[in-house]
NUMI-422787 format. One record per residue (C-alpha): residue in three letters; chain; x, y, z. Coordinates in Angstrom, 1 decimal, always signed. Last residue first. Example, Ala and Ser with C-alpha at 12.3 -4.5 7.8 and 13.67 -1.06 7.14 Angstrom:
BEGIN
   type   mol     east    north       up
    SER     A    +13.7     -1.1     +7.1
    ALA     A    +12.3     -4.5     +7.8
END
This chain:
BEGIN
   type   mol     east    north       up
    UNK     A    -99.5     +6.4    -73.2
    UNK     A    -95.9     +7.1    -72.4
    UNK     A    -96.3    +10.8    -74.0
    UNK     A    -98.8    +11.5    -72.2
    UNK     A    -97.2    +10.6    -68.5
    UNK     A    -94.1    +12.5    -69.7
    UNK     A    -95.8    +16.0    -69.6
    UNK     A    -97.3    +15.6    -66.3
    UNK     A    -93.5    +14.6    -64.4
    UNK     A    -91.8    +18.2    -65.2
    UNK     A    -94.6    +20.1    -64.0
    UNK     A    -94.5    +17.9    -60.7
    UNK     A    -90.6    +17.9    -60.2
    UNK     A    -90.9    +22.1    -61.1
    UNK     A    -93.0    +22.3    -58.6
    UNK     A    -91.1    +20.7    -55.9
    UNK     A    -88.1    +22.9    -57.1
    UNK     A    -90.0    +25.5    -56.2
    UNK     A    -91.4    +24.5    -53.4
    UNK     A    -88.3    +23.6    -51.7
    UNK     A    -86.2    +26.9    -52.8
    UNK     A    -89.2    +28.9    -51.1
    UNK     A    -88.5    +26.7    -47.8
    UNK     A    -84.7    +27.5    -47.9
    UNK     A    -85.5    +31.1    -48.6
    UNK     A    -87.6    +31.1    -45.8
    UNK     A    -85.6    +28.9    -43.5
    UNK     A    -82.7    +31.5    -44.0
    UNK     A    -84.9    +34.2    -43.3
    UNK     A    -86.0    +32.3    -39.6
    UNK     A    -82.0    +32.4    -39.0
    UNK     A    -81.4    +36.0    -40.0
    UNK     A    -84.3    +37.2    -37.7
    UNK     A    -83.2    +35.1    -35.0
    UNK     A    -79.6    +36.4    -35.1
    UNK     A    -81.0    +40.1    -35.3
    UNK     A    -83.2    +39.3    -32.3
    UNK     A    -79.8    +37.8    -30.5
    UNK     A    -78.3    +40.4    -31.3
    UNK     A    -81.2    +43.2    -30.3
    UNK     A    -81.4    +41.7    -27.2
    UNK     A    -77.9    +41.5    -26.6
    UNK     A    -78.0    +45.3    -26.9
    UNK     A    -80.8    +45.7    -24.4
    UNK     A    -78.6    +43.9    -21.9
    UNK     A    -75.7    +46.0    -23.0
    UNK     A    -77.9    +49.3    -22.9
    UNK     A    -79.6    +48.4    -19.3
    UNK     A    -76.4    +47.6    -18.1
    UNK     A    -75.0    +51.0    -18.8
    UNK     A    -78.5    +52.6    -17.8
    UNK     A    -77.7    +50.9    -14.3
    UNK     A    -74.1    +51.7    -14.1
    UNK     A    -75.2    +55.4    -14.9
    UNK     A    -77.6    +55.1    -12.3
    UNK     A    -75.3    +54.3     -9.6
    UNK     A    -72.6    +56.7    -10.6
    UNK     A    -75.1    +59.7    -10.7
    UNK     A    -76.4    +58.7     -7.2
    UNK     A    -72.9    +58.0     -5.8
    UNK     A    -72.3    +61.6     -7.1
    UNK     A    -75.2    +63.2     -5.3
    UNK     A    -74.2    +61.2     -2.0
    UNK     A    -71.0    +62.8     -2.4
    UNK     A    -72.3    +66.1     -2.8
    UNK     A    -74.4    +66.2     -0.1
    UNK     A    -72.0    +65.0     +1.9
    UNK     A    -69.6    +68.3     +0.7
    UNK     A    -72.5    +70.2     +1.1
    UNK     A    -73.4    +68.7     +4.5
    UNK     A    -70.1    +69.6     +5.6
    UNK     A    -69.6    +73.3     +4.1
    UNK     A    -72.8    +73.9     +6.0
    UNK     A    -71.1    +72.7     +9.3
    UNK     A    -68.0    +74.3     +8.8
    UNK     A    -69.9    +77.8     +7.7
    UNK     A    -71.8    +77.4    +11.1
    UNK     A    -68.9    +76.3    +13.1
    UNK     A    -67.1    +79.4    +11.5
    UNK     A    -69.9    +82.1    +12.4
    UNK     A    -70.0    +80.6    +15.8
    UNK     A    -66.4    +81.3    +16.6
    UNK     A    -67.2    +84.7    +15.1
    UNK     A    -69.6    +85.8    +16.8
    UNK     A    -68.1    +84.4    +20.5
    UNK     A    -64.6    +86.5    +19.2
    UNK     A    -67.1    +89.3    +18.9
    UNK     A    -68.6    +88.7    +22.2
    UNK     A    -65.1    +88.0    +24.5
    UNK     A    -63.8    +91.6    +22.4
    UNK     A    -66.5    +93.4    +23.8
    UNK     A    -66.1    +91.9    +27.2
    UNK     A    -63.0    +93.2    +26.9
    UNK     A    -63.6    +96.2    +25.6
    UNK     A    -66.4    +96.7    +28.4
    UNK     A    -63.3    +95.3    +30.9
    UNK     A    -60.9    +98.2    +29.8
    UNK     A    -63.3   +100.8    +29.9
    UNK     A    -63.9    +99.4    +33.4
    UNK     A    -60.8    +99.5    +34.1
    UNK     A    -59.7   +102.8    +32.8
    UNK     A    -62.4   +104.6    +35.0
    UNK     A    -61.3   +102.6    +38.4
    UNK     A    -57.9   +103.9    +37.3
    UNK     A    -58.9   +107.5    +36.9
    UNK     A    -60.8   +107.8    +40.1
    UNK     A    -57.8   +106.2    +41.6
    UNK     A    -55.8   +108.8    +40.3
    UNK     A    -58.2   +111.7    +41.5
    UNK     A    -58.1   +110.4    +44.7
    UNK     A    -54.4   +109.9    +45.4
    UNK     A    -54.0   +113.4    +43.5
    UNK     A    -56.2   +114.9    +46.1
    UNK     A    -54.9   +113.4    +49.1
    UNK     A    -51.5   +114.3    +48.0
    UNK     A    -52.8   +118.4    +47.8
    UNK     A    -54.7   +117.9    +51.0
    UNK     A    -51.1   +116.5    +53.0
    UNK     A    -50.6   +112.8    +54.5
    UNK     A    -48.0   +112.1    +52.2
    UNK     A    -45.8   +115.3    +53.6
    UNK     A    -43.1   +116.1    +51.9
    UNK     A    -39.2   +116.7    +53.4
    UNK     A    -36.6   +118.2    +51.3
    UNK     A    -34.5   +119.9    +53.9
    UNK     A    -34.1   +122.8    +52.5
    UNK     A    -37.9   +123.8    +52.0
    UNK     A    -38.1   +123.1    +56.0
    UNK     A    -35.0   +125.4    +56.4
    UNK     A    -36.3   +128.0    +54.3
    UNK     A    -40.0   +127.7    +55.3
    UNK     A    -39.0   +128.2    +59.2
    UNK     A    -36.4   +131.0    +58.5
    UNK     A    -39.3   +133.1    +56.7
    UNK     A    -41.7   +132.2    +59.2
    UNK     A    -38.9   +133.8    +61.8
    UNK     A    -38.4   +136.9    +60.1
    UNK     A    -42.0   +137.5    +59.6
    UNK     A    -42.2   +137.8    +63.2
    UNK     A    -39.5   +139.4    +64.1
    UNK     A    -40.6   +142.3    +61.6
    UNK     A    -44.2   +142.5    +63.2
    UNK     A    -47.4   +141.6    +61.1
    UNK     A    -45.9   +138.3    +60.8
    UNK     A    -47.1   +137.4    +64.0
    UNK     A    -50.6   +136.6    +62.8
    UNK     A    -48.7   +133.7    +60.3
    UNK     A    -46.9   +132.2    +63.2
    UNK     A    -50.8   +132.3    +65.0
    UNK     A    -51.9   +130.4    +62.3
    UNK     A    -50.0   +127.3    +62.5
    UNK     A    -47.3   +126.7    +59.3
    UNK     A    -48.0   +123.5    +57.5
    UNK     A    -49.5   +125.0    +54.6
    UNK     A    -46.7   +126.8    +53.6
    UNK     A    -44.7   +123.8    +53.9
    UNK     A    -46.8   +121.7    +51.4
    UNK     A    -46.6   +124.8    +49.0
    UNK     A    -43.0   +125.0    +49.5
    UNK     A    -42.5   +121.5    +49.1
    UNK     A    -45.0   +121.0    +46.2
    UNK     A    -43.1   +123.9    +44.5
    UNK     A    -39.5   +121.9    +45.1
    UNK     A    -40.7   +118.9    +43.8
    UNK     A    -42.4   +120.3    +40.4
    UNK     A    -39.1   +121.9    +39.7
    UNK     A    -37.0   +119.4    +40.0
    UNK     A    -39.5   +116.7    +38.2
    UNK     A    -39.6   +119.4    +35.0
    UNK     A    -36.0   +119.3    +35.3
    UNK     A    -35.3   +115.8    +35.9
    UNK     A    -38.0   +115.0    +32.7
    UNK     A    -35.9   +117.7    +30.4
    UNK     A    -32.9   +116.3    +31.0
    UNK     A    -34.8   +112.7    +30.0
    UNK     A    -36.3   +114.2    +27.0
    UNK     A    -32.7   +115.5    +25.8
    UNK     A    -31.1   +112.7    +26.2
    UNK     A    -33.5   +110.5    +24.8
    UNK     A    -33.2   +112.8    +21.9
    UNK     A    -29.7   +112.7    +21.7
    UNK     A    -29.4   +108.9    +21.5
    UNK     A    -32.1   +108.3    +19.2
    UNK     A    -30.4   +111.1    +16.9
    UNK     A    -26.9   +109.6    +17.1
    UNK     A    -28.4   +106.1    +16.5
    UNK     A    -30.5   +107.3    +13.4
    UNK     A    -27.4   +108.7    +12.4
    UNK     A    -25.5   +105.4    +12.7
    UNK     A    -28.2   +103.4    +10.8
    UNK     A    -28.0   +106.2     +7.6
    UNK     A    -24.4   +106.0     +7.4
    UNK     A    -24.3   +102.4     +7.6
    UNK     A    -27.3   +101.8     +4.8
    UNK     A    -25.8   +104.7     +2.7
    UNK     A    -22.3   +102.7     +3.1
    UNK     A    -23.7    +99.4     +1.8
    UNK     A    -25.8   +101.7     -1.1
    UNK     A    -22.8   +103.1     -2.5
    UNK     A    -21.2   +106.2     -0.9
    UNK     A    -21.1   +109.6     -3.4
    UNK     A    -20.3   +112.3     -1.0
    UNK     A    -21.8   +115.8     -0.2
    UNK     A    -23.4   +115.3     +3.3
    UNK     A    -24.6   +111.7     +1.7
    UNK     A    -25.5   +112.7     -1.7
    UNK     A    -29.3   +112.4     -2.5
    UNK     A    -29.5   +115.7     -3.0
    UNK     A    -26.2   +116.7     -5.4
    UNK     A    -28.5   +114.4     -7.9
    UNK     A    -26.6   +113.1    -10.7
    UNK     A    -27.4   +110.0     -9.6
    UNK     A    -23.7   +108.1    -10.1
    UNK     A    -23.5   +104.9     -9.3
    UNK     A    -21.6   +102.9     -6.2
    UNK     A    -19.7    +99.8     -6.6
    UNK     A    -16.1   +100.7     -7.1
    UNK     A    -14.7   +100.3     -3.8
    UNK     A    -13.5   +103.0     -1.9
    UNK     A    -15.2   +101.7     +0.8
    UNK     A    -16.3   +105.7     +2.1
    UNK     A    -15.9   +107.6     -0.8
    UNK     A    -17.9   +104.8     -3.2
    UNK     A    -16.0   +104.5     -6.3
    UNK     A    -17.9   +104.4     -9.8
    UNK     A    -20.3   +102.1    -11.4
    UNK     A    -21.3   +102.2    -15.0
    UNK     A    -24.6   +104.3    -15.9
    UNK     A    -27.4   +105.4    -13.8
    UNK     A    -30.2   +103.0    -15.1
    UNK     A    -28.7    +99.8    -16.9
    UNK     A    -26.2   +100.4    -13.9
    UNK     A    -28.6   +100.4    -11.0
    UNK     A    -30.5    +97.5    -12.1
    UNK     A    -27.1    +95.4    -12.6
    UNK     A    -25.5    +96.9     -9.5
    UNK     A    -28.9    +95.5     -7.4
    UNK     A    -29.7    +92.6     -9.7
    UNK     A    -26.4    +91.5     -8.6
    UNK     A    -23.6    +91.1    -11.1
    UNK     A    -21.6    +88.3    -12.4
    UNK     A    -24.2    +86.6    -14.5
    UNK     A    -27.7    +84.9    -12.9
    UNK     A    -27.8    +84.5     -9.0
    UNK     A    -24.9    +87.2     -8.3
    UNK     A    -26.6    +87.7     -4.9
    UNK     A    -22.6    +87.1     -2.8
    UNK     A    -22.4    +90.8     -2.2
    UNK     A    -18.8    +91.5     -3.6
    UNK     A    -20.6    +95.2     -4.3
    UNK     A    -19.2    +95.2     -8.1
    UNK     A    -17.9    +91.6     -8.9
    UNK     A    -21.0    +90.7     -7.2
    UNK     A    -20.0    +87.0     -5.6
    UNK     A    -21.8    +83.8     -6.7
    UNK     A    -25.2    +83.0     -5.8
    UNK     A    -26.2    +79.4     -4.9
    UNK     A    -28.7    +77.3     -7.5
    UNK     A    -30.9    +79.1    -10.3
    UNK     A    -34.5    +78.6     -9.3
    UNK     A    -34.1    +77.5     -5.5
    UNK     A    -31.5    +79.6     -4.9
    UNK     A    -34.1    +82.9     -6.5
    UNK     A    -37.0    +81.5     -4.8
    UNK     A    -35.0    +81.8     -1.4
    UNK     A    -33.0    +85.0     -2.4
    UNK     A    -36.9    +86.5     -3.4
    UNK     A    -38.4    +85.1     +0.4
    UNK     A    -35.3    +86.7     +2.2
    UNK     A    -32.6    +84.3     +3.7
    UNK     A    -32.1    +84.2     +7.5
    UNK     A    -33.8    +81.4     +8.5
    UNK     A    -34.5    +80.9    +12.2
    UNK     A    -37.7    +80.4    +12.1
    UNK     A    -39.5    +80.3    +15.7
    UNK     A    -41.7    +82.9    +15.4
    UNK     A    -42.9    +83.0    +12.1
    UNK     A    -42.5    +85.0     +9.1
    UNK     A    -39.1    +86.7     +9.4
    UNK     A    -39.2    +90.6     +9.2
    UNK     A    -37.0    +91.3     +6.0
    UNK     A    -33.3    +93.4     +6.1
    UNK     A    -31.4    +93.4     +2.5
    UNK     A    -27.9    +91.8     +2.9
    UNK     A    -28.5    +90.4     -0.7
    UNK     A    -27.5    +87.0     +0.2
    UNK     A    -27.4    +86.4     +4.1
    UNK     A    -30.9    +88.3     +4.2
    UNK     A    -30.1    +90.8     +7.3
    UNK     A    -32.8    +90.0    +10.1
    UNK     A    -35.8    +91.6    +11.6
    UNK     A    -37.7    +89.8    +14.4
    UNK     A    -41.2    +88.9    +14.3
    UNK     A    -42.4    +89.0    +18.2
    UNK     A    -41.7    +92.6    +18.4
    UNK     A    -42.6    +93.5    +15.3
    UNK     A    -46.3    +91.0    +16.0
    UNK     A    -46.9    +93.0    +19.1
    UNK     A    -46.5    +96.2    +17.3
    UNK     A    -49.0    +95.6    +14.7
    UNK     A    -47.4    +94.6    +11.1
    UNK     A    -48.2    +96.1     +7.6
    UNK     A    -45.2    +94.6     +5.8
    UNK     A    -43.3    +97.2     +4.8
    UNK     A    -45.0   +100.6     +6.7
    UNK     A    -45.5    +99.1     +9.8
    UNK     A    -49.0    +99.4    +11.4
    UNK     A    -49.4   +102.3    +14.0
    UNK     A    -50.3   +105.1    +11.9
    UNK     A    -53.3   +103.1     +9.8
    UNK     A    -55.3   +102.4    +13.2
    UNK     A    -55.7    +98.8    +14.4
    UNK     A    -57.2    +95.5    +14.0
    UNK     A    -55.9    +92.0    +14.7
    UNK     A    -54.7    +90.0    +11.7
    UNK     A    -52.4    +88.4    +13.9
    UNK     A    -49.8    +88.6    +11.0
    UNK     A    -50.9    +91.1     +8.2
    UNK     A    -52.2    +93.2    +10.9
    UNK     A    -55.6    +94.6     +9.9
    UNK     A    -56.3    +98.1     +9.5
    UNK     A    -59.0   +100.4    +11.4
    UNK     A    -61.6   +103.3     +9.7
    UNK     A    -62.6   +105.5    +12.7
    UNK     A    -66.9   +106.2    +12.1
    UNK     A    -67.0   +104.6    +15.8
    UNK     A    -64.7   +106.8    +17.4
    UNK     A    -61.8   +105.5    +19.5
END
C-alpha cells in the first residue's frame, strides 16, 4: 500500500481502507457487512444493514420515524405493501405516480402496481414488472450468474490442476530415470524401453515429495511466508503505536477537558460569591442611606420645630414691650 494512497473510514468500526472495498450504501468494511446483517424492512420491504450487532429489529430507520410520527401503516391499495403511513398509497406508488402517471399491470403479478417509464430500457427483457418483481427478477439473475460463474471458475481450476499434475509427473519421472537407460536410448530397444518406463510411471500417478522441483516450491513458499509475517508484524506493531497515539491523545484531551470544566466551576463559584457579596454590600449600603434619609428628615423636623419656637418667642417679647408703656 503506497503512502500517497488516499484510505476511507468504515462508517461502523471506523477502521480505514481503500474506496473499492467499502460498500456503496452505507460505507461499510467487510468485517462490519458480515457482522451487520441485511434485512427486508417489514413495512416498505426495502433491504437496510441493521446498526448493531445484536438488534433484531427489522424496521428501517424512515418506517421507524415514519410509525412513530403517524402511527402503523395501512395497506398500499396499489403494491398492498403495508407503508401507507399518510393516505392510501405508499410514498413509493404515490412518488412514482405524480411522476410516471397512473399505475398499470405488472406482467409478472398482474397486479396493477407498476408505472409506465416509457423507457423500452429499463424493461425487464421487454416487460413492464413493478418494482416487487424487478427486485425478484433481478435477485434470481444475480443467483444464475453467481452460480455459473463459480461453475465456470471451478471447471477451470480442475483443469488448470489436471494439467499442472500430469506435467509435474512427467517432468518428475523424467528425472528419475538413471543415466545409463538414457545412454541406451541411442539403440531402438533402448528407447523403447524408457518410453514404456515413463508411460507406465506417468500412468500410475505417482509424485515424488522428495524431488528438486518440490524442494524448490517448499523453499520458495517458506521464503514467502516468513516475508508475509514480518510484513504482517511491522503492521502490527504499526497498528499497536498508532492505537498507543491515540489512546494517549484522548487521555490528554480528557484530562484538559477536566481541568477546564473544574476550572470553570471554580470560576463560577467565584462569580457567585462575589455577586452575593456586592448584593449584600448594596442592601447594607441601602439601609444606610434609609436610615441617613430618616435621620435627615428627623433633625429637619427639629429645625423647623425650633425656628417655629423662636419665632413665636419673639413675637411673645415684641408683643409684651408695647403694653409695659401703656400701663405706666
Amino acid at each position: 500500500m503506497s503512502a500517497q494512497m488516499v484510505l476511507f473510514a468504515c462508517s461502523k468500526c471506523f477502521t480505514r481502507h481503500e474506496f473499492h472495498e467499502l460498500s456503496p450504501g452505507q460505507q461499510l468494511c467487510k468485517e462490519c457487512r458480515g457482522a451487520y446483517p441485511i434485512v427486508k424492512c417489514t413495512y416498505c420491504r426495502s433491504e437496510f444493514q441493521q446498526s448493531s450487532k445484536g438488534s433484531t429489529s427489522t424496521i428501517c430507520k424512515k418506517c421507524e420515524q415514519n410509525v412513530k410520527q403517524y402511527g402503523k401503516p395501512s395497506a398500499c391499495e396499489y403494491c398492498n405493501i403495508i407503508a401507507a403511513f399518510i393516505g392510501s398509497k405508499c410514498q413509493r406508488c404515490t412518488n412514482s405516480e405524480l411522476k410516471y402517471g397512473p399505475a398499470v399491470t405488472c406482467e409478472q403479478c398482474k397486479q396493477r402496481c407498476a408505472f409506465d417509464r416509457q423507457d423500452d430500457n429499463k424493461k425487464i427483457d421487454g416487460k413492464l414488472l413493478c418494482w416487487l418483481c424487478t427486485l425478484s427478477y433481478k435477485r434470481a439473475l444475480a443467483k444464475a450468474r453467481q452460480v455459473e460463474t463459480e461453475r465456470r471458475m471451478a471447471k477451470k481450476r480442475s483443469h488448470n490442476s489436471d494439467k499442472t499434475a500430469q506435467q509435474q509427473i512427467k517432468e518428475n519421472n523424467a528425472k528419475k530415470i538413471p543415466r545409463n537407460e538414457l545412454n541406451k536410448g541411442s539403440s531402438g530397444v533402448g528407447s523403447t524401453d524408457i518410453a514404456e518406463k515413463m508411460a507406465r510411471v506417468a500412468n500410475s500417478g505417482s509424485i515424488d515429495p522428495n524431488s528438486s522441483d518440490h524442494v524448490v516450491a517448499m523453499t520458495q513458499l517458506k521464503e514467502t511466508i516468513a516475508s508475509l509475517q514480518k510484513k504482517l508484524t511491522l503492521k502490527d506493531k504499526d497498528l499497536l503505536q498508532k492505537d498507543k497515539a491515540i489512546t494517549e491523545l484522548k487521555a490528554k484531551n480528557f484530562t484538559s477537558e477536566q481541568e477546564l470544566r473544574n476550572k470553570m466551576k471554580e470560576e463560577e463559584r467565584m462569580y457567585e460569591a462575589k455577586i452575593d457579596m456586592l448584593n449584600k454590600k448594596v442592601a447594607s449600603l441601602m439601609k444606610e442611606v434609609a436610615a441617613l434619609s430618616k435621620t435627615s428628615r428627623r433633625l429637619a423636623g427639629k429645625e423647623a420645630k425650633n425656628d417655629n419656637n423662636h419665632a413665636n418667642l419673639a413675637k411673645d417679647s415684641g408683643g409684651s414691650g408695647t403694653d409695659s408703656p401703656s400701663t405706666n
